[in-house]
N, C-alpha and C positions, 0 to 999 in steps of 0.2 A: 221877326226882328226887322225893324225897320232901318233905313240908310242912316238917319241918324244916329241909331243906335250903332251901327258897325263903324262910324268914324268915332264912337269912342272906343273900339276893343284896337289894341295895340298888339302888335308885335314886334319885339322888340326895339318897341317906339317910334313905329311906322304903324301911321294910323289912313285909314283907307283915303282921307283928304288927303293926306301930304301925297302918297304918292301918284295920287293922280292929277298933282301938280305939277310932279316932277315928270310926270308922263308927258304934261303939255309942255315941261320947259324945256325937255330933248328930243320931242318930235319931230321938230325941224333943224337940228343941232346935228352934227356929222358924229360918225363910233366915235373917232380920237377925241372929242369932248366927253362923251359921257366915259371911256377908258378913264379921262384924264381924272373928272367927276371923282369915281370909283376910286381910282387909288388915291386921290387927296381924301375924300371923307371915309374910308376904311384903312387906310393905310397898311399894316400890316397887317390886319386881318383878312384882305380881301388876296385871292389864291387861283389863278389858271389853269385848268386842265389841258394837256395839249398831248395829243397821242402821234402828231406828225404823219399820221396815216393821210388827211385830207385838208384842203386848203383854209377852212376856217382858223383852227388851230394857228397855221404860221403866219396870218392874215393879222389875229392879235398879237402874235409875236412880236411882228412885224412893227404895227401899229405901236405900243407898250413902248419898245425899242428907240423909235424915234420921238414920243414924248418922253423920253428920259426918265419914265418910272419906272423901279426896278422894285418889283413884284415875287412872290413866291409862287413860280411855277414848279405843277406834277407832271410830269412825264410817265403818259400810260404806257407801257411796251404791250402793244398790243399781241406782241410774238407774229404778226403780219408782214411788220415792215421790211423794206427795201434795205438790205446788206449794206448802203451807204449810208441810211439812216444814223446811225447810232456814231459814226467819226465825227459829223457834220451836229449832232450836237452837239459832243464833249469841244467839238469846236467853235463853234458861234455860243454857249449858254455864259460863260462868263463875261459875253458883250452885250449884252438881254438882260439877265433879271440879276439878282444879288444872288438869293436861293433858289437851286436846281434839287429836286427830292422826286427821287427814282421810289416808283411804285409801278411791282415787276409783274405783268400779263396779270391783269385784273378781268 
């Protein structure tokens, strides 16, 4: 199969050009752009895993939070975390995302 050929096979209407257009247009662009990106063109389809166990998870928390998209995050319980863990969400998750969806030691 040639290159040609694979910018016509699509996946889900992302075809190998576009996205290596879009590769060139946020390589130089910071996360909370392409976040920002993401939740405008998927809007509710687009979903955060966050298990709280390590810093990327609260990094896009974080991030999400102050561009004021509010996203459906999963919440791993990894059965790992720190005893303060689980206050400290039921307390910050209503200031984050709209949907919090507890999915329990995956």
């Amino acid at each position: 199969m040639s290159d040609s050929d694979v910018n016509v096979v699509t996946v889900g209407g992302w075809t190998r050009t576009k996205l290596t257009e879009l590769n060139r247009q946020f390589l130089a662009e910071t996360p909370e752009a392409l976040l920002d990106w993401t939740a405008v063109t998927f809007g509710q389809d687009v979903v955060l895993t966050c298990s709280f166990g390590g810093p990327a998870g609260m990094v896009l928390l974080d991030m999400l939070a102050r561009l004021e998209r509010r996203i459906a995050v999963v919440f791993l319980d990894t059965d790992l975390l720190f005893p303060e863990t689980m206050p400290w969400r039921k307390q910050q998750h209503s200031a984050m995302v709209s949907r919090f969806s507890d999915i329990d030691r995956l």
